[in-house]
C-alpha positions as CSV (number, residue, x, y, z in Angstrom):
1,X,186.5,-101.5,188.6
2,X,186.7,-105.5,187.8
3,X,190.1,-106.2,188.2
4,X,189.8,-109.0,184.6
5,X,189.8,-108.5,180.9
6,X,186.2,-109.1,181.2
7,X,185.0,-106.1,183.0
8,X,183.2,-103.2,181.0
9,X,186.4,-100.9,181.5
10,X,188.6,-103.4,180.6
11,X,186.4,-104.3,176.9
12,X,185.8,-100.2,176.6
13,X,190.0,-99.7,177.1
14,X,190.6,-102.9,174.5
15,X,188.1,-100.4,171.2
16,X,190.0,-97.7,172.8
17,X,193.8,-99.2,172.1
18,X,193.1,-100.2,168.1
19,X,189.9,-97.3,167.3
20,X,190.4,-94.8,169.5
21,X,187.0,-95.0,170.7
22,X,184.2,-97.0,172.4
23,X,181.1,-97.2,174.6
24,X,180.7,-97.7,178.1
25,X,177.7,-98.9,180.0
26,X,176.6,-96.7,182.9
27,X,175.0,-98.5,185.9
28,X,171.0,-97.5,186.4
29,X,171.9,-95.8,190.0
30,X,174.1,-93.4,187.7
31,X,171.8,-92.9,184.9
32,X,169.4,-91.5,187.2
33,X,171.9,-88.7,188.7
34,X,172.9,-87.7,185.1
35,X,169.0,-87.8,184.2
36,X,168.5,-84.7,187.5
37,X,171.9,-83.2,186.3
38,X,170.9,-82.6,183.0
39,X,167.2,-81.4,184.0
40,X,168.9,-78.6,186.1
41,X,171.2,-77.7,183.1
42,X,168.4,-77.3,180.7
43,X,166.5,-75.4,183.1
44,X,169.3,-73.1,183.4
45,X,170.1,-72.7,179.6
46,X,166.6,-72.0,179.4
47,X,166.9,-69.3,182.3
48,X,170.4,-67.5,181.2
49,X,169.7,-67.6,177.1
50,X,166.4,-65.9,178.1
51,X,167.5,-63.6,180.5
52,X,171.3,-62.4,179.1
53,X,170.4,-58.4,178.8
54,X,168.7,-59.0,182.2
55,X,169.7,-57.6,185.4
56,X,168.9,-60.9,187.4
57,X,171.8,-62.8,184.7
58,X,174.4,-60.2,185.5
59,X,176.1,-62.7,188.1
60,X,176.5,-65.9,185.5
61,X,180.4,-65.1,184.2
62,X,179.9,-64.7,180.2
63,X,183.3,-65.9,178.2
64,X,185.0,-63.4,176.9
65,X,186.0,-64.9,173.3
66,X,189.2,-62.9,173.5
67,X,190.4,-64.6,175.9
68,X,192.4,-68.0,176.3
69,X,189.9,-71.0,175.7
70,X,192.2,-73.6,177.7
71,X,190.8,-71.4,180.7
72,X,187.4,-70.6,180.0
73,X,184.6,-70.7,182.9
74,X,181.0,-69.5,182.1
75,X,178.6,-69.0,180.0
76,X,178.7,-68.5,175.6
77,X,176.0,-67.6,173.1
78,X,175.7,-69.8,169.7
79,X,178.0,-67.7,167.3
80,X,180.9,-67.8,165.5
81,X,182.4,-64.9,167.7
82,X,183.0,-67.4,170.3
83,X,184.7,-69.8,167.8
84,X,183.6,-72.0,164.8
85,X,182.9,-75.0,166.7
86,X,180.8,-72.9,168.5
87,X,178.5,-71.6,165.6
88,X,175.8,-73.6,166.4
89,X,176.0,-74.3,169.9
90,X,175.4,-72.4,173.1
91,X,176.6,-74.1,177.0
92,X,178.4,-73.7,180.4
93,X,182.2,-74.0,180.4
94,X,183.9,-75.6,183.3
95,X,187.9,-75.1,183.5
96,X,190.8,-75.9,186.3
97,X,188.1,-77.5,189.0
98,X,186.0,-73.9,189.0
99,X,182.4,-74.1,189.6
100,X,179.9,-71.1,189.4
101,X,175.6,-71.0,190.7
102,X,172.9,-69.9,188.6
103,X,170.0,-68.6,190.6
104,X,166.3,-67.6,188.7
105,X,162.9,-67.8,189.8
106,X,162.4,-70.8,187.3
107,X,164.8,-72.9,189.1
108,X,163.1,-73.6,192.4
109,X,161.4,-76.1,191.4
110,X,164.6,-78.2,190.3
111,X,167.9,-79.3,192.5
112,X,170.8,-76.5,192.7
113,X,172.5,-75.8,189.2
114,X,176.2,-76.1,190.7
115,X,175.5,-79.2,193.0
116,X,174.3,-81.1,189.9
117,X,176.6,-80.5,188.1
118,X,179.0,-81.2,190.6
119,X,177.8,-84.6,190.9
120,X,177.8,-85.0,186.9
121,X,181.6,-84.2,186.9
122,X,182.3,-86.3,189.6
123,X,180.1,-89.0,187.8
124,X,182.1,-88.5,184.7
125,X,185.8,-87.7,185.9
126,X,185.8,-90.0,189.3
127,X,184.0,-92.7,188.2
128,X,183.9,-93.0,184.0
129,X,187.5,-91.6,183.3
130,X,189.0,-93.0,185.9
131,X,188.0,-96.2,185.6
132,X,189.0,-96.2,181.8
133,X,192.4,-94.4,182.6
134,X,193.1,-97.7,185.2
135,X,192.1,-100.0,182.7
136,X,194.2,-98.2,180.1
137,X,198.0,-98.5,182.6
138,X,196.7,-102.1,183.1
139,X,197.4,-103.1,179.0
140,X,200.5,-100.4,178.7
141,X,201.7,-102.3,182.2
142,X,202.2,-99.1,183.8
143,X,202.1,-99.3,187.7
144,X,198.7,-98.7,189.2
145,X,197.8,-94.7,189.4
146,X,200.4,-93.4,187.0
147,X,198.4,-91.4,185.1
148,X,196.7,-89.6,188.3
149,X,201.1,-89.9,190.0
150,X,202.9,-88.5,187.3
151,X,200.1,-86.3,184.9
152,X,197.7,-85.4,188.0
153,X,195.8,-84.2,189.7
154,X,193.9,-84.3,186.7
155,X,190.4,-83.2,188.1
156,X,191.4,-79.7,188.6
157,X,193.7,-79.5,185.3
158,X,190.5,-80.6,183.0
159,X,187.9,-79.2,181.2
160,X,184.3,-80.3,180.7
161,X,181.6,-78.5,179.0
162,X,177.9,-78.7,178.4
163,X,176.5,-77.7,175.3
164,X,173.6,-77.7,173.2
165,X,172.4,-77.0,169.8
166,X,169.4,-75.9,169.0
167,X,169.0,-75.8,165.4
168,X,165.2,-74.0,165.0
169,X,167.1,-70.8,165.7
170,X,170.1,-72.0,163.9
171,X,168.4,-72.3,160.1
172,X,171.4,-71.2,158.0
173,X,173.0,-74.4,159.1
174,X,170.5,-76.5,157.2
175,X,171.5,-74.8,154.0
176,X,175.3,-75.9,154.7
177,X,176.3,-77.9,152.1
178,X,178.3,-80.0,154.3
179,X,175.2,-80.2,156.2
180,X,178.6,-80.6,159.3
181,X,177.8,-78.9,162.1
182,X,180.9,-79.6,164.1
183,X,184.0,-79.9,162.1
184,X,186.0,-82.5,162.0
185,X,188.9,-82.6,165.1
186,X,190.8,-84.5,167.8
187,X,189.8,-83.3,171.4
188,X,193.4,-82.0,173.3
189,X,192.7,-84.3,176.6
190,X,193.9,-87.9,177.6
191,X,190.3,-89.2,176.7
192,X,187.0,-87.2,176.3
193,X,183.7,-88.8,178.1
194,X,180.7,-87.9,176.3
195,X,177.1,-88.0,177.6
196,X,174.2,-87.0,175.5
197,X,170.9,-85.9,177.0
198,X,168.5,-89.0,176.1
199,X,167.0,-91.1,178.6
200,X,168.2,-94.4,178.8
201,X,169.9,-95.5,175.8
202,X,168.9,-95.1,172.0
203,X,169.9,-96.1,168.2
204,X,172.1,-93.1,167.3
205,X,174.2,-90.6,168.3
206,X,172.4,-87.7,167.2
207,X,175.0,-87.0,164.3
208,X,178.4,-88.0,166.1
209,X,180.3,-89.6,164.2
210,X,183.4,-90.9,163.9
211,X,186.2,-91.5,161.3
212,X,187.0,-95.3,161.3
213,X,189.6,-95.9,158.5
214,X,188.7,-93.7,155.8
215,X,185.1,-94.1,156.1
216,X,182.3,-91.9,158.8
217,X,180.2,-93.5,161.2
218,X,177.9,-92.6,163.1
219,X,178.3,-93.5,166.9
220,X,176.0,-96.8,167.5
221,X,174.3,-95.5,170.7
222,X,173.7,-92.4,173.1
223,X,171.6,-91.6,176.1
224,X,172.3,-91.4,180.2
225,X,173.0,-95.3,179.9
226,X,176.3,-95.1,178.0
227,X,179.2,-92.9,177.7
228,X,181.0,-92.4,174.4
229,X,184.4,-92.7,175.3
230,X,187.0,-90.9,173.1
231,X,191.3,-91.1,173.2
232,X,192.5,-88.0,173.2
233,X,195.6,-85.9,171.2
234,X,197.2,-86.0,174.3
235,X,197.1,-89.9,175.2
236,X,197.9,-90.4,171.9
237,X,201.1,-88.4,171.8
238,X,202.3,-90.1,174.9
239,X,201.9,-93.8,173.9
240,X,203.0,-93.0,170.3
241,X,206.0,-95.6,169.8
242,X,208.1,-95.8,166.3
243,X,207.1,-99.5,165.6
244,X,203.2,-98.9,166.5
245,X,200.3,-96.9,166.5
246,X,198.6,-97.6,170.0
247,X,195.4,-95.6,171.3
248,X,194.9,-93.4,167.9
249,X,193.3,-89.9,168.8
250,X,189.5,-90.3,167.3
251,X,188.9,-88.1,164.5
252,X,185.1,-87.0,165.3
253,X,182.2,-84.7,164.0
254,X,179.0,-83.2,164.2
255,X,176.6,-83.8,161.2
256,X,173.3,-83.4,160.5
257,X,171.1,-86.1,162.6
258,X,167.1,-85.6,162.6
259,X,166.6,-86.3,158.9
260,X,169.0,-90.1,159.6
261,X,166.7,-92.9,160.0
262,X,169.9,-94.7,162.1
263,X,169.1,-92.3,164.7
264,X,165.8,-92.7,167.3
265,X,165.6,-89.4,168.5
266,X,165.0,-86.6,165.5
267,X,164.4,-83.6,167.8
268,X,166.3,-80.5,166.7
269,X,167.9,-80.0,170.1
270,X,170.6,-81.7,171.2
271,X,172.3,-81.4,174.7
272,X,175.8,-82.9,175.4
273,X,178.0,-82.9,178.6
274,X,181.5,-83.7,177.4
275,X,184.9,-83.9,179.7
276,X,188.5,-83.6,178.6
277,X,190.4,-85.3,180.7
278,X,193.7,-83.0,180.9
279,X,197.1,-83.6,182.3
280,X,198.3,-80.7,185.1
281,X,199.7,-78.2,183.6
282,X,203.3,-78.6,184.4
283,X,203.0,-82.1,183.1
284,X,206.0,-82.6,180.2
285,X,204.3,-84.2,176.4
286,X,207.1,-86.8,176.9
287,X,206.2,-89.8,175.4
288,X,206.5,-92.9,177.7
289,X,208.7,-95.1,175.9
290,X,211.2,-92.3,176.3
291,X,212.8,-93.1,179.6
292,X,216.6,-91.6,179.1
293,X,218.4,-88.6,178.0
294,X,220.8,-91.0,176.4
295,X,217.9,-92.2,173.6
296,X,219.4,-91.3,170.7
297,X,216.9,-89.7,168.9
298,X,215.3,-87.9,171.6
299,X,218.1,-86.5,174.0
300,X,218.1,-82.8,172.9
301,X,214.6,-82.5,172.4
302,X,213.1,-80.0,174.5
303,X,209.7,-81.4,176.1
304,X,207.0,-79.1,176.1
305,X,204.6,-78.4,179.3
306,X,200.8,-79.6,178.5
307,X,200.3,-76.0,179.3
308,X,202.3,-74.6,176.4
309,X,201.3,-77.2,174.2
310,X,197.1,-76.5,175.0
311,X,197.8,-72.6,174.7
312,X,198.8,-73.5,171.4
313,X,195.8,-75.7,170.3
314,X,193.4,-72.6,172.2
315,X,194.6,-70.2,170.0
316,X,194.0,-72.1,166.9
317,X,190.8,-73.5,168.3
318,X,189.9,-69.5,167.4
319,X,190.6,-69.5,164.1
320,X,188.5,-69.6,161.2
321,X,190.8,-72.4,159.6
322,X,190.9,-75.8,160.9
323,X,194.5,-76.5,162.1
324,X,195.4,-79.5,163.9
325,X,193.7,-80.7,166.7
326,X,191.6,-78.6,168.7
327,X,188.9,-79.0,171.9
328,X,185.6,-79.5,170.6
329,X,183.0,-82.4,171.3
């Protein structure tokens, strides 16, 4: 990245610190990897929705909802079984650096499913979140690599997922009052990168929107040109200072998008690869500006490991009740 306060990490950092969100710009030699990732995903939603009673799907893992969703690696099915932010929305889960292949007859035609995604995480983690992450130590004047020193390795403590609605099958959701699709939350990561499945970059972001004050906007742009970039629970937890709010975590939703004339794109499906950037698990939630046992106000507080502390937000990202923040996109 552009070592200035000119550089597109730098500007994306600056939203970051007072919104707790912005956009990103991704170069056109990028664009076009996230364009072939996203081809072999679709190919392979198509393959394993299709195919789930069949014996040639038996080797894609399937999430078990009963278990922990900090963790999960696989495969889900649009229902509320598997949670309510997952009503509406099917996708691959990727946890803790763990990768799985999906092989079907429809696939030869399109690049491996695990190597393209591979390259989208590395695209997203290595490149996007990194970069931000830098530019974020540079206006808290931490030394260079703290986040990946102290909280890392971070890109085999995260979780990324890609998920997609498809809201033809989905028609009880149009009779939703709240026409909200996603309910509102706070994602339980440093930041979130968020990709949606449009080529190049468009008005709209498909019904993401995000709460700025007391008032909900919609996300200005979306598409393989531009990241939405998100500050996380987590960040915001650590920065938190008792004279100033810095890097608020970004309350976002889901709402109805192909009946908005803000938004380009009004098709019914919508495909999004999102990445929560999450400390190791041993990591301690201690807030930076907390550098001595002999702070008064802090010195028998008992630090909780990012582990405990995202076991917690898992199981309430179960419940039927919103509590707190939990891992959506």
């Amino acid at each position: 990245m552009q070592d200035d306060t000119n550089s597109p990490f730098a500007k994306c950092a600056q939203s970051l610190e007072s919104k707790g969100y912005g956009l990103l710009r991704i170069p056109d030699n990028l664009s076009s990897c996230i364009s072939k990732a996203f081809l072999a995903a679709r190919v392979a939603l198509d393959d394993v929705s299709a195919n789930l009673d069949q014996q040639s799907c038996n080797h894609v893992p399937l999430i078990d909802p009963k278990s922990s969703s900090s963790s999960w690696t696989g495969y889900h099915q649009a229902t509320s079984l598997n949670g309510r932010y997952n009503r509406f929305r099917e996708g691959f889960v990727f946890s803790n650096g763990e990768m799985f292949e999906i092989e079907a007859a429809s696939r030869k035609t399109v690049d491996s499913f695990a190597s393209q995604m591979n390259e989208l995480f590395h695209i997203m983690h290595d490149v996007i979140a990194n970069g931000i992450l830098e530019a974020i130590e540079k206006i808290l004047e931490l030394p260079d690599s703290y986040f990946r020193n102290k909280l890392g390795p971070t890109d085999i403590a995260s979780q990324w997922h890609l998920k997609r609605y498809n809201i033809l099958s989905q028609q009880d959701s149009i009779e939703d009052s709240s026409e909200i699709l996603l309910p509102m939350h706070t994602d339980p990561s440093l930041i979130s990168v968020v990709i949606l499945n449009q080529t190049d970059i468009n008005l709209g972001c498909m019904g993401l929107q995000v709460l700025d004050g007391s008032e909900w906007k919609e996300i200005t742009h979306h598409g393989h040109g531009i990241a939405v970039i998100f500050v996380g629970s987590v960040l915001s937890h650590l920065v938190k200072t008792q004279s100033q709010l810095m890097f608020p975590a970004a309350k976002h939703r889901v709402a109805r998008w192909w009946s908005d004339d803000t938004n380009e794109c009004n098709s019914r499906e919508r495909v999004a690869a999102t990445l929560f950037v999450r400390p190791h698990g041993s990591a301690l939630m201690k807030p930076f500006h907390i550098t001595s046992i002999d702070d008064a106000d802090e010195s028998d507080k008992k630090y909780q490991t990012f582990s405990e502390w995202n076991e917690r937000i898992a199981r309430n990202y179960m419940k039927k009740r919103r509590k707190n923040s939990m891992n959506a996109d």
